[in-house]
N, C-alpha and C positions, 0 to 999 in steps of 0.2 A: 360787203366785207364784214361787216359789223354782227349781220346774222351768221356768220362762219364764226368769228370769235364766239359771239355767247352759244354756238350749239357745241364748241371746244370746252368752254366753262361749262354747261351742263352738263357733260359728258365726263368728263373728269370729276367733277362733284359728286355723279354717281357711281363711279366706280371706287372711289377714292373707301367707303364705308365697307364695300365687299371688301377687298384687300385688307385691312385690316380686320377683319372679321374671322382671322384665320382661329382653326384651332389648337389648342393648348395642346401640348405636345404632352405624352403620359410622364413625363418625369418631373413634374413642375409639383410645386409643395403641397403637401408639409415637407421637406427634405429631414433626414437623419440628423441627429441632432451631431454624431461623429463625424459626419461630412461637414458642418459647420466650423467645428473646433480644427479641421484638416485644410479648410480653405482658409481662415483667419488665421492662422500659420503660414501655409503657403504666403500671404498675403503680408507678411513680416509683424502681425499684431505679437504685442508680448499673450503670455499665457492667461493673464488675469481678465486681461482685457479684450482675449480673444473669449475667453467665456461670459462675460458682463454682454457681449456682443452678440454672442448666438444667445444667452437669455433675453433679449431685446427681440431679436427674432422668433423666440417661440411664444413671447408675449400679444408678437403681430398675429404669429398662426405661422409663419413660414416655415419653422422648423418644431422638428416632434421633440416634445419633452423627454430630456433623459430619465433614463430609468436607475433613479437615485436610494 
């Protein structure tokens, strides 16, 4: 019985790093920096602070700097 469990536990350990190994889907960042300022909207942020918030985000990389 024991050797049925650990060939469950290796077996699931190795599949476990393919499955997440998926890949990135073509829409993943840097996003628009106006999609940012549209989703922190959506998302009920006030105006100042929806922007303080995508400049947060383009300081990580996630979003493209606007074109100021």
């Amino acid at each position: 019985m024991s050797v049925v469990l650990a060939t469950a536990v290796v077996a699931i350990s190795l599949a476990t790093p393919l499955a997440s190994a998926a890949p990135v889907s073509e829409a993943g960042p840097p996003f628009p920096y106006a999609d940012c300022l549209a989703a922190t909207k959506a998302k009920g942020e006030s105006a100042s602070y929806g922007r303080w918030h995508c400049d947060q985000l383009v300081k990580k990389g996630y979003v493209v700097p606007p074109n100021r």
